[in-house]
MIVOVO-702813 format. One record per residue (C-alpha): residue in three letters; x, y, z. Coordinates in nm, 4 decimals, always signed. Example, Ala and Ser with C-alpha at 12.3 -4.5 7.8 and 13.67 -1.06 7.14 Angstrom:
2
NODE residu        x        y        z
NODE    ala  +1.2300  -0.4500  +0.7800
NODE    ser  +1.3670  -0.1060  +0.7140
end
This chain:
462
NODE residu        x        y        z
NODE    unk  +1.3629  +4.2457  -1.6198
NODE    unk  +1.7151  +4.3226  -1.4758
NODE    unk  +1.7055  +4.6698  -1.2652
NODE    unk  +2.0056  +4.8722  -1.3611
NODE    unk  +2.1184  +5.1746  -1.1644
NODE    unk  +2.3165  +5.4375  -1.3642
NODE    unk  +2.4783  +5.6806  -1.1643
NODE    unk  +2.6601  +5.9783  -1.3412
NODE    unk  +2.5638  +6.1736  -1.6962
NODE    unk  +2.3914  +5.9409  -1.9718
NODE    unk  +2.5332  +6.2332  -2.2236
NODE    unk  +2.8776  +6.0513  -2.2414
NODE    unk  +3.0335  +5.7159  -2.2479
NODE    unk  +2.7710  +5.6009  -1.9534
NODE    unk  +2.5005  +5.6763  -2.2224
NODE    unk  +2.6220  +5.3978  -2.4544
NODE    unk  +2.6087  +5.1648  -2.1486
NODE    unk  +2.2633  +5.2461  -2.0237
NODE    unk  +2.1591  +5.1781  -2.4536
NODE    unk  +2.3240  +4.8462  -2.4200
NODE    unk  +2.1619  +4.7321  -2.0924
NODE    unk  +1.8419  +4.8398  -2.2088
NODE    unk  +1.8817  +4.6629  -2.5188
NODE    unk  +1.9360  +4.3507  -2.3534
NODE    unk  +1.5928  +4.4091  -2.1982
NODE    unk  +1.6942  +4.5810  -1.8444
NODE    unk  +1.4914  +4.8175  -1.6851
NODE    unk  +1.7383  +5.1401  -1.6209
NODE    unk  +1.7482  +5.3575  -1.3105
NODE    unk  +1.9316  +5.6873  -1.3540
NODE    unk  +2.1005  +5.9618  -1.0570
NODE    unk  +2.2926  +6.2412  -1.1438
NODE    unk  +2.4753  +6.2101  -0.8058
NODE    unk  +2.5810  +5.9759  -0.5806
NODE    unk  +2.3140  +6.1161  -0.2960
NODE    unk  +2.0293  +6.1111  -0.5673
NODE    unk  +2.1791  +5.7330  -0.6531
NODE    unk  +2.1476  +5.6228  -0.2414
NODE    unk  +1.7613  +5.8014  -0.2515
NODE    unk  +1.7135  +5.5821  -0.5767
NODE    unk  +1.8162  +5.2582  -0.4311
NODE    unk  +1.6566  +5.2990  -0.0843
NODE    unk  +1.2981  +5.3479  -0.2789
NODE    unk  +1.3173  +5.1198  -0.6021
NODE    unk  +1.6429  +4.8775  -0.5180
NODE    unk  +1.8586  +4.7476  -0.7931
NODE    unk  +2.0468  +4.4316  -0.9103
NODE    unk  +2.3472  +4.6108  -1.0659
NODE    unk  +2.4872  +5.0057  -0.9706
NODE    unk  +2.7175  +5.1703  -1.2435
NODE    unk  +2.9010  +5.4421  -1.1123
NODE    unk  +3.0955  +5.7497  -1.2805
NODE    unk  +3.4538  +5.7617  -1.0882
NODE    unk  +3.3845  +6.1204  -1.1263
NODE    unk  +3.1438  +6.1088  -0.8528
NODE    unk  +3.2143  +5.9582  -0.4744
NODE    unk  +3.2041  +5.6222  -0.5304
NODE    unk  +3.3470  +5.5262  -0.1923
NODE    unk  +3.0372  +5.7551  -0.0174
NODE    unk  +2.8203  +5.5343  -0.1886
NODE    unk  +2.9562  +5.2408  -0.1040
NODE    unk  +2.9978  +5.3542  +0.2725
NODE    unk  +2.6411  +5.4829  +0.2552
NODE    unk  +2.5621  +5.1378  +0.1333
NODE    unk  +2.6833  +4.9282  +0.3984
NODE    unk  +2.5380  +5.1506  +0.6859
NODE    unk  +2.2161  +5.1368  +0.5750
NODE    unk  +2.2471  +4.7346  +0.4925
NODE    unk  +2.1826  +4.8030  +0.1147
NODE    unk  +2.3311  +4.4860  -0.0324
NODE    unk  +2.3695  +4.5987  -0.4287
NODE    unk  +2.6967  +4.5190  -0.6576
NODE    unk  +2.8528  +4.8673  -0.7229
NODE    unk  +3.0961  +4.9092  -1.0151
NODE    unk  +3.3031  +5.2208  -1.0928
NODE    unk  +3.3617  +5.3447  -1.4335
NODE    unk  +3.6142  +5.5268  -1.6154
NODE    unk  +3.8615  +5.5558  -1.8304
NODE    unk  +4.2091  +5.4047  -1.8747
NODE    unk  +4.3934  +5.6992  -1.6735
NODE    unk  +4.1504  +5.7103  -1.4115
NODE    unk  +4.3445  +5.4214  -1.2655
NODE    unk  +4.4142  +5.5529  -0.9157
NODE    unk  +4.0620  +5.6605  -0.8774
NODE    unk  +3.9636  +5.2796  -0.9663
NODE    unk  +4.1825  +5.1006  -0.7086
NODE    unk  +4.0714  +5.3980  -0.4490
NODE    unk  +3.6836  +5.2522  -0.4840
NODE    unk  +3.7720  +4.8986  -0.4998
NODE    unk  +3.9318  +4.9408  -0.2054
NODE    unk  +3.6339  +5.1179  -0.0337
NODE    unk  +3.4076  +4.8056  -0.1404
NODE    unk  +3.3035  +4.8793  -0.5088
NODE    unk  +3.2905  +4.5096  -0.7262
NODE    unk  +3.4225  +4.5495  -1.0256
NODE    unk  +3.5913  +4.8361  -1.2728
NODE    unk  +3.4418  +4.9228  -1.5766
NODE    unk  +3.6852  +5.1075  -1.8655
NODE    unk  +3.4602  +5.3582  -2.0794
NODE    unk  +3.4388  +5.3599  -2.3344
NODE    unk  +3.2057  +5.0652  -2.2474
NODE    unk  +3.2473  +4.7179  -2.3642
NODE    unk  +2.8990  +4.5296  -2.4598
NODE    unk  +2.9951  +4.1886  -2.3241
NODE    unk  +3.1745  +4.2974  -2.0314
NODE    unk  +2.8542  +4.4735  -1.9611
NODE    unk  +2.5851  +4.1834  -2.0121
NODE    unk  +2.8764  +3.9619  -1.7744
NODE    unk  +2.8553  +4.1504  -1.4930
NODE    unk  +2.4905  +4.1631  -1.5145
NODE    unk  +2.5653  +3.8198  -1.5062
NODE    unk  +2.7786  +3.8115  -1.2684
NODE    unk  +2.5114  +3.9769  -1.0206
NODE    unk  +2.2173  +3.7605  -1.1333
NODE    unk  +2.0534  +3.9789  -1.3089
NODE    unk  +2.1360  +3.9315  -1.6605
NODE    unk  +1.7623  +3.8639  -1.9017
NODE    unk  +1.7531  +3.5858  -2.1166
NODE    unk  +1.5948  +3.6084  -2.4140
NODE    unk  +1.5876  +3.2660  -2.5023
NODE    unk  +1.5156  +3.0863  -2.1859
NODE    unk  +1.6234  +2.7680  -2.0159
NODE    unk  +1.8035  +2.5670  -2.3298
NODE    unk  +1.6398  +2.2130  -2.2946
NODE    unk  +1.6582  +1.9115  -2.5172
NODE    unk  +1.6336  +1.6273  -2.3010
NODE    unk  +1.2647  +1.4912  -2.2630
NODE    unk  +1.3015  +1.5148  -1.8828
NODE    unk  +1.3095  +1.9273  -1.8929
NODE    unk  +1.0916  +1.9644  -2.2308
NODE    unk  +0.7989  +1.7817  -2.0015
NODE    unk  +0.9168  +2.0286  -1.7069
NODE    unk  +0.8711  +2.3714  -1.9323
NODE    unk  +0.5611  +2.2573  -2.0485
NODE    unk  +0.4853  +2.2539  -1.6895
NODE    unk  +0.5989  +2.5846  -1.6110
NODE    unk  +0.3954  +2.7220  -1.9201
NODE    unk  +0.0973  +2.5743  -1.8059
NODE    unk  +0.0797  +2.7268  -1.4585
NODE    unk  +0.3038  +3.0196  -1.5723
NODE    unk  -0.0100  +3.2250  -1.6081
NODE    unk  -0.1811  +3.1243  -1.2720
NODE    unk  -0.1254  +3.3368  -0.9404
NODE    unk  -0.0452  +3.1051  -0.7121
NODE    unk  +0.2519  +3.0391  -0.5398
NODE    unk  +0.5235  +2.7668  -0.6915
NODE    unk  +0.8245  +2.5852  -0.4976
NODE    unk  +1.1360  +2.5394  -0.7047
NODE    unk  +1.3320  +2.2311  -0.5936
NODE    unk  +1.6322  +2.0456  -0.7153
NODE    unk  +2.0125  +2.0328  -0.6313
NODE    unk  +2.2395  +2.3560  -0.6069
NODE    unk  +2.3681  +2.4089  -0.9390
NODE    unk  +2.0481  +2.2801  -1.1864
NODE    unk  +1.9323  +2.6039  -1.2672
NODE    unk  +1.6255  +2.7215  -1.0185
NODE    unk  +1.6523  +3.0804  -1.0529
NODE    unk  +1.7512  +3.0480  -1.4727
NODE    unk  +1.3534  +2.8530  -1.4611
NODE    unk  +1.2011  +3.1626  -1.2109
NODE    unk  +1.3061  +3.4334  -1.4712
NODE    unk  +1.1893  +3.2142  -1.7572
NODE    unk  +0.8341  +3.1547  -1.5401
NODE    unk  +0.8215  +3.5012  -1.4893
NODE    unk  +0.8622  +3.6348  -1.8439
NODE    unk  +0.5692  +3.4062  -1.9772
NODE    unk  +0.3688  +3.4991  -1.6997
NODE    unk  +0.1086  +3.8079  -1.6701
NODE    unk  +0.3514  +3.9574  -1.4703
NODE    unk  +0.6052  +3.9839  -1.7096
NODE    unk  +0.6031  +4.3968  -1.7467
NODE    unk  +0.6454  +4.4016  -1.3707
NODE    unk  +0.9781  +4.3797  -1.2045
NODE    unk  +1.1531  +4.0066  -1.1280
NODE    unk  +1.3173  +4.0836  -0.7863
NODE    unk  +1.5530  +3.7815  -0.6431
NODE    unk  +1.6829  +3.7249  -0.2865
NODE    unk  +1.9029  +3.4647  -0.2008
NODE    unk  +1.8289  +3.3744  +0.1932
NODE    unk  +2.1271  +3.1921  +0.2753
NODE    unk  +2.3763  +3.4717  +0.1518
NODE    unk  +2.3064  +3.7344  +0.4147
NODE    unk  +2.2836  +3.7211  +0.8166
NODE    unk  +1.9316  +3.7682  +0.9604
NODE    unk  +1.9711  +4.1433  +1.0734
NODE    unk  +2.0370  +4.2041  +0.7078
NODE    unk  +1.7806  +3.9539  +0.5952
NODE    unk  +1.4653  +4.0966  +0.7531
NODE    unk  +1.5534  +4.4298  +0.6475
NODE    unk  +1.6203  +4.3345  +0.2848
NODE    unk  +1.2782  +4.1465  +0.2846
NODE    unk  +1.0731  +4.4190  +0.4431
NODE    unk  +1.2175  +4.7371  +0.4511
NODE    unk  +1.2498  +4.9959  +0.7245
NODE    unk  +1.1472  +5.3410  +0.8344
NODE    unk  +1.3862  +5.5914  +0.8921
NODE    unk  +1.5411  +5.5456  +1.2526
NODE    unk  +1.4466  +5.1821  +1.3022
NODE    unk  +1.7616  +5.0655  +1.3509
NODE    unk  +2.0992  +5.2371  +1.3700
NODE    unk  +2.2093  +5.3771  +1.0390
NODE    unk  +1.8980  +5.3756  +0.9109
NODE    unk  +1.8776  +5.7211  +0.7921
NODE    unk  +1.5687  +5.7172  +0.5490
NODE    unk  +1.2673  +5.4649  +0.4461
NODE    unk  +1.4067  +5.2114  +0.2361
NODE    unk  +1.1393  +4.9775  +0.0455
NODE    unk  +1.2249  +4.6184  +0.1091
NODE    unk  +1.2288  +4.3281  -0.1953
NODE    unk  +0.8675  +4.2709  -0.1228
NODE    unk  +0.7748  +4.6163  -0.2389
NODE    unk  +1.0729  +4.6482  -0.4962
NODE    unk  +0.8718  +4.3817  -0.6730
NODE    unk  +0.5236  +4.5307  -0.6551
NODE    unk  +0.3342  +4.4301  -0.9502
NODE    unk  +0.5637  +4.1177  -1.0410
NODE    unk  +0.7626  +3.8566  -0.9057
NODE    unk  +0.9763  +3.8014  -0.5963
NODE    unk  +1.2136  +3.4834  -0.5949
NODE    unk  +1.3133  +3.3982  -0.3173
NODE    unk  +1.6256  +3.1202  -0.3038
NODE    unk  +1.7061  +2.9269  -0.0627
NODE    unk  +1.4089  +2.9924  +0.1509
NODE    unk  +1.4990  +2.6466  +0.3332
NODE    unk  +1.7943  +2.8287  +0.4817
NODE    unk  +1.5732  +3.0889  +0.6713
NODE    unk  +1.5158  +3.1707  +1.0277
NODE    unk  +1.1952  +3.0102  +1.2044
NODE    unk  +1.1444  +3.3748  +1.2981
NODE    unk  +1.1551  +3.4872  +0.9498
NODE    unk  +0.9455  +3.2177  +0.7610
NODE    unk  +0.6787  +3.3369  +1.0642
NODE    unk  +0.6808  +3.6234  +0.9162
NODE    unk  +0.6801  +3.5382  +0.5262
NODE    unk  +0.3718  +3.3439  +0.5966
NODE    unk  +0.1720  +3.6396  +0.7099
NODE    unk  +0.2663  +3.8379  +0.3933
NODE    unk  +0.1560  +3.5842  +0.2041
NODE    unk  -0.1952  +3.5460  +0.3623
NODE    unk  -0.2200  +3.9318  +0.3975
NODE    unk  -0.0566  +4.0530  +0.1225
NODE    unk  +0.0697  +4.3276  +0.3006
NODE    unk  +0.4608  +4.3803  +0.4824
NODE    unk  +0.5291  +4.5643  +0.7858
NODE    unk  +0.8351  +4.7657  +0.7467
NODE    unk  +1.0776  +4.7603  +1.0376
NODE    unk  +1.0065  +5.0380  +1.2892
NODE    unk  +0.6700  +5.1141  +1.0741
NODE    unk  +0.3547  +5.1773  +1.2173
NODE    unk  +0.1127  +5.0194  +0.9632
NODE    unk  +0.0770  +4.7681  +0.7151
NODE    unk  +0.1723  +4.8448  +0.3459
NODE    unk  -0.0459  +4.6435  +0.1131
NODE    unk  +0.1938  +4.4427  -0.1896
NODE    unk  +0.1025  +4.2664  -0.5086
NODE    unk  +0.3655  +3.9756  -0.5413
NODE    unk  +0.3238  +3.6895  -0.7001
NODE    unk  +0.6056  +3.4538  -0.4299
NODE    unk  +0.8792  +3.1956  -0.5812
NODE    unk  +1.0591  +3.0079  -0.3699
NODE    unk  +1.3675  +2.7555  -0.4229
NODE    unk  +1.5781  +2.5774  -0.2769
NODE    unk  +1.7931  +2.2394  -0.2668
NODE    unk  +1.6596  +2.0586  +0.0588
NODE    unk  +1.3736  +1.8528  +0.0776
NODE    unk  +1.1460  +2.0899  +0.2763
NODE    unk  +0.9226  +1.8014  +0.3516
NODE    unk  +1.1739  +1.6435  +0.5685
NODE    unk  +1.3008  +1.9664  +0.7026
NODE    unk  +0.9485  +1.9852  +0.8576
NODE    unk  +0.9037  +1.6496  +0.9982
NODE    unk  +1.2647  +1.7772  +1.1324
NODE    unk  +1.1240  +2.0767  +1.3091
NODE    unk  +1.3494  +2.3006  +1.0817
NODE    unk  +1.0345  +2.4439  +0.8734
NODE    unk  +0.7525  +2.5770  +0.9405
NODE    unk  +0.4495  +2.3252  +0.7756
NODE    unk  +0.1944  +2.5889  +0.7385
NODE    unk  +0.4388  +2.7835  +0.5134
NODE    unk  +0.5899  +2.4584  +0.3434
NODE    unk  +0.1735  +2.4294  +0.2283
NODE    unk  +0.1570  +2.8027  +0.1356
NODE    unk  +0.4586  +2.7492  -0.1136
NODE    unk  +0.3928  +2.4550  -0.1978
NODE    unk  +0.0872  +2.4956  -0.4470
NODE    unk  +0.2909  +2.4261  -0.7013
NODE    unk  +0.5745  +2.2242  -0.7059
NODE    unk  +0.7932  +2.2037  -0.9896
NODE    unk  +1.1601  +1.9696  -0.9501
NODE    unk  +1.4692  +2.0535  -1.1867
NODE    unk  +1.6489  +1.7298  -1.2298
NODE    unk  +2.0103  +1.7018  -1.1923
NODE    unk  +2.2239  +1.7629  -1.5120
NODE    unk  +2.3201  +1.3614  -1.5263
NODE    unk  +1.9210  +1.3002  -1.5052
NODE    unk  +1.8996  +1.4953  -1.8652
NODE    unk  +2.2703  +1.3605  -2.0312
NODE    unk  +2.0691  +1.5365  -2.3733
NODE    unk  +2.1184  +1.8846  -2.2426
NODE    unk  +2.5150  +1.8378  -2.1781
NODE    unk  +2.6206  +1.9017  -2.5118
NODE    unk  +2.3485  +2.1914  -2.6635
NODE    unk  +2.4482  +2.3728  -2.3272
NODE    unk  +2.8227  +2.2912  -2.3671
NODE    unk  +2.7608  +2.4760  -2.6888
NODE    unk  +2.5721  +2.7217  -2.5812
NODE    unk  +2.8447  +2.8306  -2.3133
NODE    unk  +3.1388  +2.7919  -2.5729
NODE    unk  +2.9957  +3.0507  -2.8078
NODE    unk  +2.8975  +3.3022  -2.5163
NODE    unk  +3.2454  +3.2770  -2.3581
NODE    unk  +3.4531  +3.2882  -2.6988
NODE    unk  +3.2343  +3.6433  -2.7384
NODE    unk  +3.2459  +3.7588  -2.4324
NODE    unk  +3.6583  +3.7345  -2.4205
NODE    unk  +3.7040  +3.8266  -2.7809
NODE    unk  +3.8399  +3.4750  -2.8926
NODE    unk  +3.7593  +3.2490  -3.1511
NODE    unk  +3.4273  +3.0839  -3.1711
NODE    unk  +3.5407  +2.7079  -3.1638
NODE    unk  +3.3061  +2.4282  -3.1165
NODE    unk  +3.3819  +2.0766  -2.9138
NODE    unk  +3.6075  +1.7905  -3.0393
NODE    unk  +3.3952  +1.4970  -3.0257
NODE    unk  +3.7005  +1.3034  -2.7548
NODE    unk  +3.6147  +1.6402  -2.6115
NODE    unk  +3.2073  +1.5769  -2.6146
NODE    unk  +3.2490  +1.2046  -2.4752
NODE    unk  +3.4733  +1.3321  -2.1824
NODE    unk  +3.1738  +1.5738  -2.1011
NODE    unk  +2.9308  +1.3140  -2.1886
NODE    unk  +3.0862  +1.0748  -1.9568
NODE    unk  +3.1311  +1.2993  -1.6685
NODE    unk  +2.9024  +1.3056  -1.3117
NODE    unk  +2.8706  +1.6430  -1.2982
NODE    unk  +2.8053  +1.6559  -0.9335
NODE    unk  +2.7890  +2.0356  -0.9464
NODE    unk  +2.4710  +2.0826  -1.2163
NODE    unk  +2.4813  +2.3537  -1.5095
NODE    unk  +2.7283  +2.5408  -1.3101
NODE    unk  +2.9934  +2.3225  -1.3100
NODE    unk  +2.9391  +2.2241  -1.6976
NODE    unk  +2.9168  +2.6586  -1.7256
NODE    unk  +3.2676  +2.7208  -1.5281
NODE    unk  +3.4030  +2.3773  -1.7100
NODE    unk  +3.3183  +2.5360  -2.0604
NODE    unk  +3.4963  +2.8883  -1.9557
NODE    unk  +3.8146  +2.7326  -1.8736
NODE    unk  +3.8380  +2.5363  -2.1531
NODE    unk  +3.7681  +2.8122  -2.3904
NODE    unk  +4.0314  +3.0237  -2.2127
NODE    unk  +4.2671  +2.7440  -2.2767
NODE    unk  +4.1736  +2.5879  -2.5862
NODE    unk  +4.4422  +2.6152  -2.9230
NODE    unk  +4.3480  +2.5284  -3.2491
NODE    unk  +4.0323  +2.5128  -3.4797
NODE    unk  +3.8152  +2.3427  -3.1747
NODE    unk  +3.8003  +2.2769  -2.7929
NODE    unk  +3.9954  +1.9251  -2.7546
NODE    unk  +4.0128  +1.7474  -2.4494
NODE    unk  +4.3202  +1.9059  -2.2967
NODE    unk  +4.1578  +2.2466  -2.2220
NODE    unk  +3.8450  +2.0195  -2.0723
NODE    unk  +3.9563  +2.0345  -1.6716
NODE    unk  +3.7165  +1.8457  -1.4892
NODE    unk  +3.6398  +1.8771  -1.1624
NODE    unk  +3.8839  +1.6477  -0.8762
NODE    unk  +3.6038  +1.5142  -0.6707
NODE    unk  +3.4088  +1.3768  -1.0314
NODE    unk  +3.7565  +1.2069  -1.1507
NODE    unk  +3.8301  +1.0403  -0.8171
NODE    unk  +3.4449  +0.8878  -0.8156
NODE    unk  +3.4426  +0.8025  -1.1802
NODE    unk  +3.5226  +0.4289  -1.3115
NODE    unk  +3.8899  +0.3569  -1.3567
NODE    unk  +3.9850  +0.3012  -1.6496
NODE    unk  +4.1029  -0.1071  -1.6922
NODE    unk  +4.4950  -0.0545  -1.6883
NODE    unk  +4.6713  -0.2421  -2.0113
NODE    unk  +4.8938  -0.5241  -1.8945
NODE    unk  +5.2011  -0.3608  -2.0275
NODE    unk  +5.1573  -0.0306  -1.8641
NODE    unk  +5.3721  +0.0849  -1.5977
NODE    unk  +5.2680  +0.0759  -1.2408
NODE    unk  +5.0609  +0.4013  -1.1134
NODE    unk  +5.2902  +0.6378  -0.9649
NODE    unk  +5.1968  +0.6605  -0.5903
NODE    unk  +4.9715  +0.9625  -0.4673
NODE    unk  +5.1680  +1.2506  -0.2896
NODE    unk  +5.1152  +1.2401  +0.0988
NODE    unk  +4.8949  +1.5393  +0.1132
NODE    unk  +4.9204  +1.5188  +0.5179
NODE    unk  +5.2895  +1.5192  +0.5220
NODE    unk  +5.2541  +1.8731  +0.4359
NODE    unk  +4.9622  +1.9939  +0.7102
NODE    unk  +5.2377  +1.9041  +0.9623
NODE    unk  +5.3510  +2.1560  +1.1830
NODE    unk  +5.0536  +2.4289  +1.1017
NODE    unk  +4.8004  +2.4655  +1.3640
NODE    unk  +4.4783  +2.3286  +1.3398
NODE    unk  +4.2206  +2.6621  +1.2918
NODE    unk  +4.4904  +2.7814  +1.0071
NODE    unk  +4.4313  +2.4529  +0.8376
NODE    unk  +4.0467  +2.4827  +0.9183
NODE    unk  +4.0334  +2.8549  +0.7439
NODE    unk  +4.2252  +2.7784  +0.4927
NODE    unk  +4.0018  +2.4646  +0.3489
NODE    unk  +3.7108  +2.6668  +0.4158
NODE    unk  +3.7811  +2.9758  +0.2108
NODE    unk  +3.9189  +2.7719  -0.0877
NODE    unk  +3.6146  +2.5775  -0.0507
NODE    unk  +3.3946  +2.8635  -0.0763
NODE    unk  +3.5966  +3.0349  -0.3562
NODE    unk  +3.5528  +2.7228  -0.5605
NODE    unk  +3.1857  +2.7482  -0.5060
NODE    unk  +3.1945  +3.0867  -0.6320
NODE    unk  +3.0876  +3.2501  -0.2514
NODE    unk  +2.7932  +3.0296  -0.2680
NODE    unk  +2.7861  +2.9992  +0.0881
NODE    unk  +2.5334  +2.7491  +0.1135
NODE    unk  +2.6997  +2.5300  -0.1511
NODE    unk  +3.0454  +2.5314  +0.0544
NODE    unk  +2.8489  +2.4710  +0.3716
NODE    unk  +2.7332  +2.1237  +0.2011
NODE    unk  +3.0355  +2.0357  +0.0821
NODE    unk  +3.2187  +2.1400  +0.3952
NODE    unk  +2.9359  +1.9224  +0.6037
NODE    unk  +2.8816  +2.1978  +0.8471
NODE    unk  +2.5259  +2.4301  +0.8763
NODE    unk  +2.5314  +2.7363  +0.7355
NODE    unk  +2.5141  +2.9108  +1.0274
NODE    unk  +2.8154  +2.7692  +1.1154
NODE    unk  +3.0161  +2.8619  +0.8067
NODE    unk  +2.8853  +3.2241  +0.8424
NODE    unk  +3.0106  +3.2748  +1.2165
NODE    unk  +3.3649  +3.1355  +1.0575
NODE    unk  +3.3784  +3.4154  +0.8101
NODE    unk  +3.2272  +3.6977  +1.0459
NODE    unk  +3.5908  +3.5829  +1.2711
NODE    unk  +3.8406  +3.5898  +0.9585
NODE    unk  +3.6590  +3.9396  +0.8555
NODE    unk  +3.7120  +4.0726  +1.2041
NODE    unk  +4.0641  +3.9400  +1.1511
NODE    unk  +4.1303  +4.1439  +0.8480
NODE    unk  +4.1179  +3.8659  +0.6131
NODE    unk  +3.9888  +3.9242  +0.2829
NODE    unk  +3.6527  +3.6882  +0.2264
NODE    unk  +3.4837  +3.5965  -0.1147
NODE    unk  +3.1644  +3.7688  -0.1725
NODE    unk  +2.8704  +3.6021  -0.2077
NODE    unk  +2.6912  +3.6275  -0.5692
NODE    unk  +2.5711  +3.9832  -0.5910
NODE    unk  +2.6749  +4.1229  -0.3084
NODE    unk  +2.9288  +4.3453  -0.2022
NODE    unk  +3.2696  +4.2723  -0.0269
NODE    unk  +3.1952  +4.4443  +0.2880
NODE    unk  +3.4896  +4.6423  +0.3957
NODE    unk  +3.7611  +4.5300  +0.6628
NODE    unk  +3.6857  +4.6746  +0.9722
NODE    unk  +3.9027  +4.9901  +1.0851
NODE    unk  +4.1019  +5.0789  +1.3799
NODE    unk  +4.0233  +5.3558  +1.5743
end
């Protein structure tokens, strides 16, 4: 269930967004103020924060940061409150909401911070995921712990919600963390918690994800991209079910029932030394593996469609289905990047598409998939291939770290801010890649976000 904070008066416009959310099966949290909004988040948490420009949305967001509360804030208002808008994007808020509210603006930005419910669950047709749902049904309803695997893209957290809402735990909360999107500091006090004065800033007990999820499910991606120190730590919550807060005095007894994904092969990262075994066995009761999308070619097309139809709605344009040149080039594609490629392949082309369907022109596959896919045999007439531009000539003259930043936030807007996902493509650890942005930040140059968190704000002379 997706955990919507409303901050401002449900009486007006805000009202019709909280009825929408809540129709789409989100579980709302509503402040009056901005101060009641920061108490709200520090004890329950939230995947999404809507907040009424008439209130101090750059306090919040400030508040936020200090206290190393990592939730998407988005102002709302009206048309004319356009000054006020740009004000709290500038102070960090995500995104700007117009009232009155739009229904599938507001379902893709609960998107947009991974928390939007699915009603339907994963859409599978090819034998190779019907076999793995009937899995996940079968141990849905069990306690123990289960290990999501497969490559970054294939849809791990998409399966945990659908696990989750055909579990026992279903009424409970679903509470997700991705690991390798904040720095350890941040980490450990997301996981845990802290009591008031543990650290600097922290002004008041905040209950960490562990507790946020009492009663239901905590997912937690990317676990193979966690701290030594940190996993220690994980594994004692698991065998005590019970979390020690930063700066608290005593164990707080939890009742979680633990996900954990990722895209390594945690096996190897322990005969590597990078993992701890004892907690590779604790998560690895069950293990359930989501193969790549060219493993399952028979989901391509029914989630081509799928993404078509939400798109054309959610932008106000036509509902047009796939020419079937269109379906072969998608057919016949790699698709190196999973269900997320095929997903931001699908938007473009129904951004660009003219006419009665999607034809192959508005289908812009990715470069890396055209360069590795078979050429096509050349007719003996045609002309010679025109020669590829010298894409060196034009590094010349810039220095080397400019040339270094600039591939490296392309890279990682390209992946979305999927940090770990740029830091694979980029060949470099992901500690690495987050050092590099911690320099350009302190530089004063603007970094993506990564997926459902805030931009944290540029840093400011004093």
């Amino acid at each position: 269930m997706a955990r919507l904070l409303i901050v401002g008066s449900l009486e007006g416009e805000l009202g019709s967004a909280a009825r929408v959310a809540i129709a789409r099966g989100a579980k709302l949290g509503h402040a009056e103020g901005v101060a009641a909004g920061l108490e709200r988040l520090r004890a329950e948490g939230a995947d999404l924060a809507l907040v009424d420009l008439r209130h101090d949305v750059a306090w919040l967001v400030q508040a936020m940061a200090a206290e190393r509360i990592a939730c998407p804030v988005v102002a709302c208002g009206r048309a004319e409150d356009g000054d006020a808008a740009v004000r709290a994007i500038e102070a960090g808020a995500r995104d700007f909401l117009p009232l009155p509210p739009d229904a599938d603006l507001i379902i893709a930005m609960l998107q947009a911070a991974g928390a939007a419910p699915s009603r339907d669950g994963p859409i599978a047709r090819d034998p190779a995921m019907t076999t793995l749902l009937a899995r996940v049904a079968q141990v849905a309803r069990a306690e123990a712990s289960v290990l999501l695997t497969g490559e970054s893209g294939t849809g791990k957290e998409v399966l945990a919600r659908h696990l989750h809402a055909i579990s026992k735990r279903a009424r409970g909360p679903f509470v997700a963390l991705n690991c390798a999107a904040l720095p350890e500091t941040l980490l450990e006090s997301e996981l845990f918690g802290h009591e008031k004065g543990a650290f600097s800033g922290a002004v008041a007990m905040r209950k960490g994800k562990f507790e946020q999820a009492e009663g239901g499910t905590l997912l937690l991606d990317e676990i193979g991209e966690m701290d030594p120190r940190l996993q220690a730590k994980i594994l004692r919550v698991i065998q005590e079910r019970e979390v020690d807060r930063l700066g608290g005095g005593a164990p707080i007894k939890v009742d979680v029932r633990l996900l954990a994904a990722t895209h390594r092969d945690l096996a190897q990262e322990v005969a590597r030394g990078r993992f701890r075994e004892d907690l590779f066995f604790r998560l690895n009761v069950i293990a359930l593996r989501i193969p790549p999308l060219r493993e399952r070619p028979a989901d391509i097309l029914p989630l081509a469609e799928h993404f078509a139809l939400h798109y054309a709605r959610a932008n106000g344009l036509p509902e047009r289905g796939l020419s079937l040149v269109a379906r072969q080039a998608l057919l016949s594609h790699p698709w190196h990047g999973n269900v997320r490629e095929l997903e931001n392949t699908i938007h473009r082309a129904v951004l660009l598409a003219e006419g009665h369907e999607i034809a192959p022109e508005a289908i812009e596959l990715t470069q890396r998939a055209v360069m590795e896919a078979t050429p096509v045999p050349a007719s003996p007439n045609a002309p010679p291939p025109t020669p590829p531009t010298n894409r060196v000539a034009a590094l010349v003259g810039r220095k080397m770290e400019e040339v270094e930043r600039d591939l490296i936030l392309e890279t990682l807007s390209h992946c979305l801010g999927n940090r770990t996902r740029a830091a694979e493509i980029l060949g470099i650890s992901i500690r690495t890649l987050r050092n590099k942005l911690q320099d350009y930040r302190a530089a004063g140059i603007p970094v993506p976000a990564a997926p459902g968190q805030m931009t944290p704000p540029l840093p400011v002379a004093v």
